[in-house]
C-alpha positions in Angstrom: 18.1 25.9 5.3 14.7 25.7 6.6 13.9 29.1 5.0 15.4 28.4 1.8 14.2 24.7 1.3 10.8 24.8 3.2 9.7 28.2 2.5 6.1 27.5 3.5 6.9 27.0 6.8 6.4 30.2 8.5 6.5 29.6 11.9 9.6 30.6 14.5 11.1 29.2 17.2 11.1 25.7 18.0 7.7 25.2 16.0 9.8 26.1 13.4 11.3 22.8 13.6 8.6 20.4 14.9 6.9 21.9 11.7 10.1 21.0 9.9 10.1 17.8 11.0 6.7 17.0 10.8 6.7 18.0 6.9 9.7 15.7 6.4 8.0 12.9 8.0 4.6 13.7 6.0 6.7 13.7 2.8 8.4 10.3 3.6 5.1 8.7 4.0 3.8 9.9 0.9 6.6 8.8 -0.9 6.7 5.5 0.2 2.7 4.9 0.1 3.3 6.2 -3.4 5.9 3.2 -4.1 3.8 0.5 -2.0 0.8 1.8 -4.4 2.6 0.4 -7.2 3.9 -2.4 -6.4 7.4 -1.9 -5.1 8.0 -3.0 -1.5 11.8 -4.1 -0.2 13.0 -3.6 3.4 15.7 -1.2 2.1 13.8 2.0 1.9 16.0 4.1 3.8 17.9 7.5 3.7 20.4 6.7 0.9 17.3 5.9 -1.4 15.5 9.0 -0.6 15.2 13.1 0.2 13.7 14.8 2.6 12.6 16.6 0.2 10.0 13.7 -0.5 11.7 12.1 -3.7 13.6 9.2 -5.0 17.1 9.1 -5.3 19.3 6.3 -6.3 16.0 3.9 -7.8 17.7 0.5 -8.7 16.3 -3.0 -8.9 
C-alpha cells in the first residue's frame, strides 16, 4: 500500500495518488539517469527490469 510502501507521502485524497505517482515517476528517472551515467543504455528498460520502488531487478547483459 501507499501507506505502507510510501510512507512519506502524507497527503489524502486524490493527491494522495498524483503524489504517488509523481514519486514513482521521480524514482524511475533517477534510476535510469543513474544507469545512462554509467554507461549502460539499451531500449529494454522497462517494467520487468525495474521497481517502482526505484531499483534494479533482473540486471542481465
Amino acid at each position: 500500500t501507499i501507506k505502507h510502501h510510501f510512507s512519506e507521502i502524507v497527503s489524502s485524497g486524490v493527491l494522495k495518488y498524483i503524489d504517488f505517482f509523481e514519486s514513482v515517476a521521480n524514482k524511475t528517472l533517477q534510476l535510469l539517469v543513474h544507469w545512462q551515467r554509467v554507461g549502460f543504455v539499451h531500449g529494454v528498460m522497462n517494467t520487468d527490469n525495474m521497481s517502482i520502488h526505484g531499483i534494479t531487478l533482473d540486471y542481465g547483459p
